[in-house]
KEGUVEX-99994 format. One line per field, with one value per residue (C-alpha): residue number from 1; residue in three letters; chain; x, y, z. Coordinates in steps of 0.02 Angstrom, whole numbers. Each point is the difference from the previous one (the first is absolute). Layout:
<pts>
nr = [NUM;...] .
rest = [ala;...] .
kette = [A;...] .
east = [X;...] .
north = [Y;...] .
up = [Z;...] .
</pts>
This chain:
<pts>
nr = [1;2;3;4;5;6;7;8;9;10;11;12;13;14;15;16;17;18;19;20;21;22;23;24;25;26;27;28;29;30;31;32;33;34;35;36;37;38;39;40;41;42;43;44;45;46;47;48;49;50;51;52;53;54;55;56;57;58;59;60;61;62;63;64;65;66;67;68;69;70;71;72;73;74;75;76;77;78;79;80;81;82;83;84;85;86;87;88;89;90;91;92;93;94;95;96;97;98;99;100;101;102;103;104;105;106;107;108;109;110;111;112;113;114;115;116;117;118;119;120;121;122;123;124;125;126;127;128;129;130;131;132;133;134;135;136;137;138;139;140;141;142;143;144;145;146;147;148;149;150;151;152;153;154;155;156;157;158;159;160;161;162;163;164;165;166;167;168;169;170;171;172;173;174;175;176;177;178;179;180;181;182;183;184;185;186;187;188;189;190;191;192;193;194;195;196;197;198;199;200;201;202;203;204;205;206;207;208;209;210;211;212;213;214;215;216;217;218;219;220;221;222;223;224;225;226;227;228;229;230;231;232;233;234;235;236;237;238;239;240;241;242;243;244;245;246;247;248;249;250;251;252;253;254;255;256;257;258;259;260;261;262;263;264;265;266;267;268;269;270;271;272;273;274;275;276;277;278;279;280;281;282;283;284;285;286;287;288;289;290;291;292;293;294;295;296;297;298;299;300;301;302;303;304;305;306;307;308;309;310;311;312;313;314;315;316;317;318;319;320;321;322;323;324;325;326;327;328;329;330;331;332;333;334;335;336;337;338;339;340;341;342;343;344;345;346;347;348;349;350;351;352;353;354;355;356;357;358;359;360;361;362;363;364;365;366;367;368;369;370;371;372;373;374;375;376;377;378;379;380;381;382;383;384;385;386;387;388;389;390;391;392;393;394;395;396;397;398;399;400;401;402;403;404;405;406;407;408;409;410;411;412;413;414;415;416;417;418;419;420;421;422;423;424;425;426;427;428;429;430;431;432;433;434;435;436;437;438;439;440;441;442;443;444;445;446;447;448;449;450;451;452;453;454;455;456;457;458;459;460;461;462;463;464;465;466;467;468;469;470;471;472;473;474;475;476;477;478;479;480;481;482;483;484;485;486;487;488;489;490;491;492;493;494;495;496;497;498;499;500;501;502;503;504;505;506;507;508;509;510;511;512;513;514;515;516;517;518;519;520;521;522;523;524;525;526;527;528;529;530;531;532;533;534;535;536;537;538;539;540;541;542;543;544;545;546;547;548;549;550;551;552;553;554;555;556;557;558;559;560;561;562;563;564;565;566;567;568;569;570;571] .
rest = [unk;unk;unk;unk;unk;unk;unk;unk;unk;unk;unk;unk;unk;unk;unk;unk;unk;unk;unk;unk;unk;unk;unk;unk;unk;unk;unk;unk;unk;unk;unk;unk;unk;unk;unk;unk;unk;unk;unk;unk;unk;unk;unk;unk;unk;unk;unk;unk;unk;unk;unk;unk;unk;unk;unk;unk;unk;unk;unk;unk;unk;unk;unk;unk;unk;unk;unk;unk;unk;unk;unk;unk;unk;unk;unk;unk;unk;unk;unk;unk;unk;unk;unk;unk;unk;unk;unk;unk;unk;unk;unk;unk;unk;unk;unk;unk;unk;unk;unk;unk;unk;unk;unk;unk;unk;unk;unk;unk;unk;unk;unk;unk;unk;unk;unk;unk;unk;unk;unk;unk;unk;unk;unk;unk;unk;unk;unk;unk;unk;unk;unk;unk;unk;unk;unk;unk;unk;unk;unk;unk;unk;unk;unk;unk;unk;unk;unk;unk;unk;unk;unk;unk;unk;unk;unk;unk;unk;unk;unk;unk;unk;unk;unk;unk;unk;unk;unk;unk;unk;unk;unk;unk;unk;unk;unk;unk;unk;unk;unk;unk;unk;unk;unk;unk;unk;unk;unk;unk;unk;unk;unk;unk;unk;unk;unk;unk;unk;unk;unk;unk;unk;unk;unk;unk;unk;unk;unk;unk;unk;unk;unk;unk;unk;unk;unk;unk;unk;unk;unk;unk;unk;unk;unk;unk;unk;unk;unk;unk;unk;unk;unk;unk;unk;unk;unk;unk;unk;unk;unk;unk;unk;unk;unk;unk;unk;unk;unk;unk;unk;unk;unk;unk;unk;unk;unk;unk;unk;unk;unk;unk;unk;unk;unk;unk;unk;unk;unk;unk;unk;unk;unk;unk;unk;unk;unk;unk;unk;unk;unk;unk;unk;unk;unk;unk;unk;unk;unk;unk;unk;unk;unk;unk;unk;unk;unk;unk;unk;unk;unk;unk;unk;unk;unk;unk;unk;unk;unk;unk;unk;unk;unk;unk;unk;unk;unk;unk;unk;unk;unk;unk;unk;unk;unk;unk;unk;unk;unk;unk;unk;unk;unk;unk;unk;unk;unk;unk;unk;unk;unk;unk;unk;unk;unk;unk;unk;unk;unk;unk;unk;unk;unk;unk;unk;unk;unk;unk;unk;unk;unk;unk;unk;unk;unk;unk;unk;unk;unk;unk;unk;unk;unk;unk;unk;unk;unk;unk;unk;unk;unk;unk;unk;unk;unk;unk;unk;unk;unk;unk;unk;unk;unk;unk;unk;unk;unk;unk;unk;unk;unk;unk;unk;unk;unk;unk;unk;unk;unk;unk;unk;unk;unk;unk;unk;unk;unk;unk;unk;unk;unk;unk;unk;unk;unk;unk;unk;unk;unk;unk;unk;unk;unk;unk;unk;unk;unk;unk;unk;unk;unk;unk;unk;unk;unk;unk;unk;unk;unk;unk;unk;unk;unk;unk;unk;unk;unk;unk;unk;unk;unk;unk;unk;unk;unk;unk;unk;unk;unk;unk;unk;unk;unk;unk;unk;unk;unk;unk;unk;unk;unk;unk;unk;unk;unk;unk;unk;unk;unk;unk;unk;unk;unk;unk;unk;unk;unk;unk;unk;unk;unk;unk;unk;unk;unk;unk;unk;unk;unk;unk;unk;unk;unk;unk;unk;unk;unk;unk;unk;unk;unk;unk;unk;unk;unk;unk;unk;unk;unk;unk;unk;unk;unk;unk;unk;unk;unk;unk;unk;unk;unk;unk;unk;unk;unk;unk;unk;unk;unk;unk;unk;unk;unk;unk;unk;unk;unk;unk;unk;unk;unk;unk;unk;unk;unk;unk;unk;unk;unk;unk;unk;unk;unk] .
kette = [A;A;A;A;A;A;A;A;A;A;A;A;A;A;A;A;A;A;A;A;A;A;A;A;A;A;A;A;A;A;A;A;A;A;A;A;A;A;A;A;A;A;A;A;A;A;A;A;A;A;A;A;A;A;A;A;A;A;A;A;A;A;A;A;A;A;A;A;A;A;A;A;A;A;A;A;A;A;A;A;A;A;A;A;A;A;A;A;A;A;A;A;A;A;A;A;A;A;A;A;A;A;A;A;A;A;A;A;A;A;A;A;A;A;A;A;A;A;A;A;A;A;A;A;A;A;A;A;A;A;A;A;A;A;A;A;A;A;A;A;A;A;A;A;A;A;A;A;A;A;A;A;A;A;A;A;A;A;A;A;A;A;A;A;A;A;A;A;A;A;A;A;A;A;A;A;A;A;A;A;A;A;A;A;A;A;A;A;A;A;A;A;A;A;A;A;A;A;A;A;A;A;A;A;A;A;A;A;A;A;A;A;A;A;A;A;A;A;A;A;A;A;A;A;A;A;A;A;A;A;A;A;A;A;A;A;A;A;A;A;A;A;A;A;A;A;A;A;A;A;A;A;A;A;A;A;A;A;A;A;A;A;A;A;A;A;A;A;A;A;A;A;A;A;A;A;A;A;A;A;A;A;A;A;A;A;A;A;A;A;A;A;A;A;A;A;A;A;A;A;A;A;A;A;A;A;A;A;A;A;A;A;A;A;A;A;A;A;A;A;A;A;A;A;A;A;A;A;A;A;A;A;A;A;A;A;A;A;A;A;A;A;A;A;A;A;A;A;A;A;A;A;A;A;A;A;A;A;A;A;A;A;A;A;A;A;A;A;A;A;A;A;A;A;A;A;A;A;A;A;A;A;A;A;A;A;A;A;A;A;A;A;A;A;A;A;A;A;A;A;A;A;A;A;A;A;A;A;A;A;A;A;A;A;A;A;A;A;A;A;A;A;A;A;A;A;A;A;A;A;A;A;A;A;A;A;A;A;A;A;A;A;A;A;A;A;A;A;A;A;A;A;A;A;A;A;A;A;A;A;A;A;A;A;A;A;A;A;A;A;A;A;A;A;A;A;A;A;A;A;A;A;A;A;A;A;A;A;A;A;A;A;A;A;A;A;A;A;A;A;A;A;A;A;A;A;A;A;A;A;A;A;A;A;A;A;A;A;A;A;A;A;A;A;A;A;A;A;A;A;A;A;A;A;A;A;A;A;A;A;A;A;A;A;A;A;A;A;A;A;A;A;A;A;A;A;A;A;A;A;A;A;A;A;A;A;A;A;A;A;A] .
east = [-4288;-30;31;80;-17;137;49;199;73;126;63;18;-139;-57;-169;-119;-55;88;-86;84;-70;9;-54;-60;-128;90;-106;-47;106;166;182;77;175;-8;114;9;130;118;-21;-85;-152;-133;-158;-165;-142;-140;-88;-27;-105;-30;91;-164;-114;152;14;-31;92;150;-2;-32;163;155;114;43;-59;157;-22;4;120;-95;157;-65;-98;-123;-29;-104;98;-110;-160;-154;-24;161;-4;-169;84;130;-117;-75;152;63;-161;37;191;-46;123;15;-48;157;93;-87;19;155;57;-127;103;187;106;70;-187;-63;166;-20;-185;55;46;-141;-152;-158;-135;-170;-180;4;148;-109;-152;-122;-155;-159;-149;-91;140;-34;147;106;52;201;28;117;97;143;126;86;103;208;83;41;-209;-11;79;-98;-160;46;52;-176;-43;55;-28;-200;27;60;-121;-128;120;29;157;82;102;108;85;134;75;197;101;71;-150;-77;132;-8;-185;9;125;-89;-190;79;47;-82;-85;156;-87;-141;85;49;107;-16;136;105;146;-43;69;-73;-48;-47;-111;-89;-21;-70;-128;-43;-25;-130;-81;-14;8;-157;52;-5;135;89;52;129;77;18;-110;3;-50;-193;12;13;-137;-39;-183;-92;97;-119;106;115;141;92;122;68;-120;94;165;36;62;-186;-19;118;113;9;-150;-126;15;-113;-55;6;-95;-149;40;-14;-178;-67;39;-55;-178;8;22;-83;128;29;133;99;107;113;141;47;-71;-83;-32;-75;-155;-2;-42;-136;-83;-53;-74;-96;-81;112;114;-12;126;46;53;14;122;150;17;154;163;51;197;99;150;42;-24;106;-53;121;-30;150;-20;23;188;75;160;-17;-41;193;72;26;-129;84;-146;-9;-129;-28;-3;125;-108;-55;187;9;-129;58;156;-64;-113;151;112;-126;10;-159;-72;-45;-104;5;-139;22;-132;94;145;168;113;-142;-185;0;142;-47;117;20;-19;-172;-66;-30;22;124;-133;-10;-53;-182;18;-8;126;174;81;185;88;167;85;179;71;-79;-166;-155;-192;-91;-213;-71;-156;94;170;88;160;100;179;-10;88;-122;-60;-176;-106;-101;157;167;38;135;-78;-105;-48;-98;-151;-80;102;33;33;180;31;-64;97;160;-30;4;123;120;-99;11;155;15;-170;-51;-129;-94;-116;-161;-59;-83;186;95;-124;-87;-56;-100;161;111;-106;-42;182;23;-142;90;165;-72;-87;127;131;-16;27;-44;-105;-109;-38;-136;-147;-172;81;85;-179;-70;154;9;-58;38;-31;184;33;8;-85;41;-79;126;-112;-172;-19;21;-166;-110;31;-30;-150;-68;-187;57;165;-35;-104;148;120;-125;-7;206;4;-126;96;166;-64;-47;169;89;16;76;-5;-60;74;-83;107;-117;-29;-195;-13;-183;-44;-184;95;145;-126;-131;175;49;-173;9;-173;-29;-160;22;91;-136;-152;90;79;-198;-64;134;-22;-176;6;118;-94;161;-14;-108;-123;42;132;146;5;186;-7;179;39;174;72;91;-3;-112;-109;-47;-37;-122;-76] .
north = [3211;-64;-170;16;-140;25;-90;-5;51;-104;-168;-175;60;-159;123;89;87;60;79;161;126;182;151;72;-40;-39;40;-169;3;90;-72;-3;-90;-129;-106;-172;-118;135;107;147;-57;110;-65;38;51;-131;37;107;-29;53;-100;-11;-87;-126;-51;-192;-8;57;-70;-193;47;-114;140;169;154;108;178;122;148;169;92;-130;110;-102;88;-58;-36;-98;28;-118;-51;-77;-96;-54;-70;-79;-121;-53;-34;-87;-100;-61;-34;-108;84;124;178;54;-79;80;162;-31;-34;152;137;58;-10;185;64;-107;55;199;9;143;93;-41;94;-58;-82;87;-58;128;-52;-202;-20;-36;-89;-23;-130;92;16;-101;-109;17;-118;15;-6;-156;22;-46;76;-110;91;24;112;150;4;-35;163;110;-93;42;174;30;-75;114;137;-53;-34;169;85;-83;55;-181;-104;-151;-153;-88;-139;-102;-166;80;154;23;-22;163;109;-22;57;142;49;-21;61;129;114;162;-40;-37;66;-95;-156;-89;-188;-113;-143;-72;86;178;90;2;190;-12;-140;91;154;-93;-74;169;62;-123;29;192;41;62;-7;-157;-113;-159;-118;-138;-132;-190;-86;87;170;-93;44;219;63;119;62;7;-137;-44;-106;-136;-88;-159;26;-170;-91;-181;40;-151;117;51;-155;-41;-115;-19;10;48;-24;176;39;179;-8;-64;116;143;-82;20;162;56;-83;66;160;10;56;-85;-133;-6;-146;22;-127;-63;-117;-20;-157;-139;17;180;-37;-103;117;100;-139;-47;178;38;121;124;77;177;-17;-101;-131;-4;-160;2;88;132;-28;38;-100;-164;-158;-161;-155;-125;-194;-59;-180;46;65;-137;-82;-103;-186;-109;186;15;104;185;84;174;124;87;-55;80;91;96;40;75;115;44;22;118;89;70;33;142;35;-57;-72;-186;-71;-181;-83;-175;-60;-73;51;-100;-113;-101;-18;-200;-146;-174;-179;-77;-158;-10;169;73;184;97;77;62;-69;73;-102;179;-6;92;108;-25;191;70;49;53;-144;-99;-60;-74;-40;120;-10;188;-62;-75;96;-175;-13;-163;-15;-39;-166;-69;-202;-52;-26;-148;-108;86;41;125;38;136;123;170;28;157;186;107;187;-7;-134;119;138;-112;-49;190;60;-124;34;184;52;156;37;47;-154;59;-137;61;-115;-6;-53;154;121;-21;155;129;121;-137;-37;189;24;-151;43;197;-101;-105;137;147;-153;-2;-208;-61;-173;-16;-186;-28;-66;56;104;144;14;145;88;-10;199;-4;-111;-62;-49;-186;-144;-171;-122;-138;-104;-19;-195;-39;99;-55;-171;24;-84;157;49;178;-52;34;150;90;-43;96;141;22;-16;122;114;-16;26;165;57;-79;148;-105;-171;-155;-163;-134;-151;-168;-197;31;84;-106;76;86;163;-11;3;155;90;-29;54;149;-41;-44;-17;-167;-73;61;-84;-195;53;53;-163;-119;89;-20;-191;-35;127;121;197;79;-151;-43;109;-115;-7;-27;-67;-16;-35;60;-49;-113;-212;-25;173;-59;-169;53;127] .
up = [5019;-167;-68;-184;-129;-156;-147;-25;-149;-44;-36;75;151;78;48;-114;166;165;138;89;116;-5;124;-143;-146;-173;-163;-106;-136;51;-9;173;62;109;111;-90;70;42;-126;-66;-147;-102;25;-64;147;-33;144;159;142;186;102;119;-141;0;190;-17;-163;68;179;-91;-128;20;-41;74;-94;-48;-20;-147;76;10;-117;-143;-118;-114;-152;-180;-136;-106;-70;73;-205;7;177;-36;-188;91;87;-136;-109;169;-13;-183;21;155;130;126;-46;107;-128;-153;102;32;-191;-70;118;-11;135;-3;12;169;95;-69;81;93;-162;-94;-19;77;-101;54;-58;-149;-61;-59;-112;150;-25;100;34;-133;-158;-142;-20;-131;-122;-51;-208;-21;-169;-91;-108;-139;-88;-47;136;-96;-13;166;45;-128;88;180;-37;-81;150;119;-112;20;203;27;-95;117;143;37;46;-105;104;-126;73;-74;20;46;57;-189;-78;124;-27;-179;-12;113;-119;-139;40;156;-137;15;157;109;136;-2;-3;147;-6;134;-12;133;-71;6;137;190;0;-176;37;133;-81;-127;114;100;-190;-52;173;-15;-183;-55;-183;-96;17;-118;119;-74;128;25;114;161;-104;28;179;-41;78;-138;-10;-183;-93;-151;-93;43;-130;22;-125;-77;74;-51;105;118;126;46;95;150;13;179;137;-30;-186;-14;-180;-35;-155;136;146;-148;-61;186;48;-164;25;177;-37;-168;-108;-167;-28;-163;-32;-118;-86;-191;14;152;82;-63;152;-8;-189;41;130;-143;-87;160;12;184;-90;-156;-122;25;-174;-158;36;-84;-77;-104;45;-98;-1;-155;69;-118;98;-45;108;-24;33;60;2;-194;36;89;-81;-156;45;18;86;180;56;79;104;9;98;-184;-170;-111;-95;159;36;-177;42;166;-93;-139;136;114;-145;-34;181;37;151;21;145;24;118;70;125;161;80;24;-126;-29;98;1;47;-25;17;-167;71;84;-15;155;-8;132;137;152;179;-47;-160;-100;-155;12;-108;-50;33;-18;171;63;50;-154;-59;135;3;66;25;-28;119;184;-58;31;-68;-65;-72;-191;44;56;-63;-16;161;-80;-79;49;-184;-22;-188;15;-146;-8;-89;-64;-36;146;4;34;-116;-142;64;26;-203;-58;108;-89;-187;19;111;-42;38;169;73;134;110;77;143;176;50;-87;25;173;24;-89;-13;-45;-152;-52;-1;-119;-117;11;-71;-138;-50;-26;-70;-204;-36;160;45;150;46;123;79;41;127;-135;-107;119;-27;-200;-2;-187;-150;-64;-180;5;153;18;102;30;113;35;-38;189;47;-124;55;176;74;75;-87;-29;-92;-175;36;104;-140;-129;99;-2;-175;-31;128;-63;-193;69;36;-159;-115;-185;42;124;-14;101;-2;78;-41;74;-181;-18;188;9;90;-166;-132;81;13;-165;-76;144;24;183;-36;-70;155;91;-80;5;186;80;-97;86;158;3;-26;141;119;22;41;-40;2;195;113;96;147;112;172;93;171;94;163;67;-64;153;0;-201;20;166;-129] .
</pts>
């Protein structure tokens, strides 16, 4: 008998390790299901050891041994450079590494071990006592997206002839499918895509490919497409490198950007980061001799669009007229208005969702939140308008009084998404106004199939959030940004840098004209925009940074406890 130490994979384990026993020896390393409360769980084999060696160990255990059945095959599905990467970006992210395991692998793959092809010692870059190590090329890649693609495919054009692999990982489904279209031309079957939404048997034959294939392969995939145990990878891309969807939300608030930096230094391949612009400590890395440029940075964009930026503090009613507010100015409405008449297509971006992102009472103040004290956001429903928070999902009807002095006078603050689209739907009615949010568009085919629509409809309008900008495949004649005041005067450190980084991104994909409409006209963010220089925000952004001891100076650290009232105040 054997006793069998394993790592689960998989979420909310209150154990890093269990102990099992087997009648037969289990290889370090392999995935094997166990029985974990009831129910069958892929676990990694940490350990395996002679039951005999283990006598007093398991004779002085509180808890009875359960077995591993003999049908349960254990079989290696990922490479020893990856397991031993995992630990260490555990390490830095301060949590379990059956958590990071748990968030680096898909699903589909740990319950299809039986179809998948076994990982063997030749199929990893193994290295003895004696190798030299090798130190991984950290670079970066500022530069427009249309160069971006003519870099990578030079890229891979170079990797191949070296018979090596490329990993390019992105920050969402759209934004993989859309490079495999564009750099899997002529070498379709060399390219493999590893999303959540490809297909189950594609997925694994995508998998066994990269396992077997003895030609070189471009690998392109969000975050789990780390975990492909492909053999020879020389060159790994984080493509977009400031996307906020690299770091988690939720537990355990993995970085992928990080977990891409480790297993590149593990394995020794190098690491391109790649963004316009990229981040603000990415940036400075260079400057502190931990990264180098793979090329000249670009520093100024190269758009031929016209850009308007309109201060509209300046367009408010005359002084003695009652003041009408109105999501845009009219000058932006004639140019909407011009735009479609041409049957051109007009993309309008507001930055929260909802009628409007902030309610407070006229009287005193105090803003409408919820139990957790987080701000709500006024929303349009069937049976009428309510407060809803986007971070406990708490809902409250919209007549609702103030919780500090009862007053009944509440008023919104700030432009919301639907409020915009509400606006042009009765401006342009003849025009078809289509709204691109987390709440109409859900899921990735729900918004592919609204992108298809605005794009094959001459005229149309798009209004959305952050959540339609992977999708924009095409540039469109004319962007407007209706709101962006109510980020850049958040208190969060990285405010002003995110809202650069969607300007920049949206000027890419306006093809005649951007119109920026904003009373933060004298903002730091505004006026690098304006010059298209990021470089300027940059320089005043590192200098403030470094005098208040932000990142890159110091990292932040987040501690959090969760239980019960009792179990937290005891911890």
């Amino acid at each position: 008998m054997f006793v069998v130490r394993v790592m689960p994979i998989a979420r909310g384990m209150f154990k890093d390790r269990l102990t099992f026993f087997s009648r037969d020896p289990m290889p370090e390393g392999s995935v094997v299901n166990v029985t974990i409360r009831n129910k069958q769980t892929p676990a990694l084999i940490v350990e395996s050891e002679d039951a005999r060696s283990e006598k007093s160990t398991i004779r002085s255990a509180d808890f009875a041994l359960k077995k591993i059945p003999p049908t349960a095959r254990p079989k290696r599905v990922f490479t020893d450079i990856f397991i031993e990467a995992s630990k260490e970006i555990a390490l830095w992210h301060g949590v379990s590494e059956s958590a990071i395991f748990s968030t680096l692998t898909s699903t589909v793959i740990l319950e299809s071990s039986n179809r998948l092809e076994p990982v063997t010692v030749e199929n990893e870059k193994i290295k003895s006592d004696t190798d030299i190590p090798v130190r991984a090329d950290l670079l970066i890649l500022q530069a427009e997206y249309l160069e971006r693609l003519r870099t990578y495919r030079n890229l891979v054009r170079e990797a191949f002839a070296r018979s090596s692999s490329v990993l390019l990982i992105t920050p969402t489904i759209a934004e993989a499918e859309a490079l495999e279209s564009e750099l899997g031309r002529g070498i379709e079957g060399r390219t493999i895509l590893m999303t959540s939404n490809v297909p189950k048997k594609r997925l694994i034959l995508g998998w066994n490919k990269a396992v077997t294939e003895k030609e070189p392969l471009l690998i392109i995939g969000t975050a789990f497409a780390l975990s492909v145990p492909r053999r020879g990878i020389d060159t790994v891309i984080v493509e977009r490198e400031s996307a906020r969807t690299y770091k988690g939300v939720q537990r355990p608030h993995l970085d992928v950007r990080r977990a891409a930096e480790f297993l590149a230094r593990k394995s020794g391949a190098r690491l391109i980061l790649a963004d316009f612009p990229v981040r603000v400590e990415t940036k400075y890395r260079v400057d502190a001799h931990e990264m180098d440029e793979l090329a000249r940075p670009q520093s100024r964009t190269s758009s031929s669009a016209k850009i308007a930026i309109i201060d509209t503090r300046k367009k408010d009613n005359t002084k003695g007229t009652k003041r009408i507010f109105t999501t845009l100015t009219e000058d932006t409405k004639h140019e909407i208005k011009d735009e479609v008449a041409k049957g051109g297509r007009v993309v309008v971006f507001a930055i929260r969702r909802g009628i409007s992102p902030l309610t407070v009472c006229n009287d005193c103040g105090t803003p409408v939140t919820d139990p957790m004290g987080a701000p709500m956001t006024l929303h349009k429903s069937g049976s009428g308008n309510v407060f809803m928070s986007h971070r406990s999902g708490a809902i409250l009807p919209a007549e609702t009084s103030c919780k500090l002095c009862g007053s009944w006078d509440l008023v919104t603050l700030g432009i919301g998404v639907d409020r915009v689209a509400d606006e042009l739907k009765k401006a342009f009615p003849e025009q078809s106004v289509l709204v691109f949010t987390k709440d109409t568009t859900p899921t990735h085919l729900v918004a592919s199939k609204l992108r298809d629509q605005f794009y094959n409809t001459p005229g149309a309008i798009l209004v959305g959030t952050e959540r339609m900008l992977p999708y924009l495949k095409e540039p469109v004649e004319l962007v407007v940004v209706a709101s962006l005041d109510s980020l850049l005067s958040l208190s969060a450190w990285r405010a002003h840098e995110q809202a650069l980084s969607l300007l920049f991104y949206l000027r890419e994909r306006a093809e005649l004209k951007f119109i920026l409409e904003t009373r933060e006209i004298e903002n730091a963010a505004i006026q690098s925009f304006s010059s298209g220089n990021p470089n300027d925000f940059y320089r005043d952004e590192i200098t403030e940074r470094e005098r208040y001891n932000y990142p890159p100076f110091t990292v932040f650290i987040g501690l959090g406890w969760h239980g019960t009232k009792h179990a937290v105040e005891k911890m």
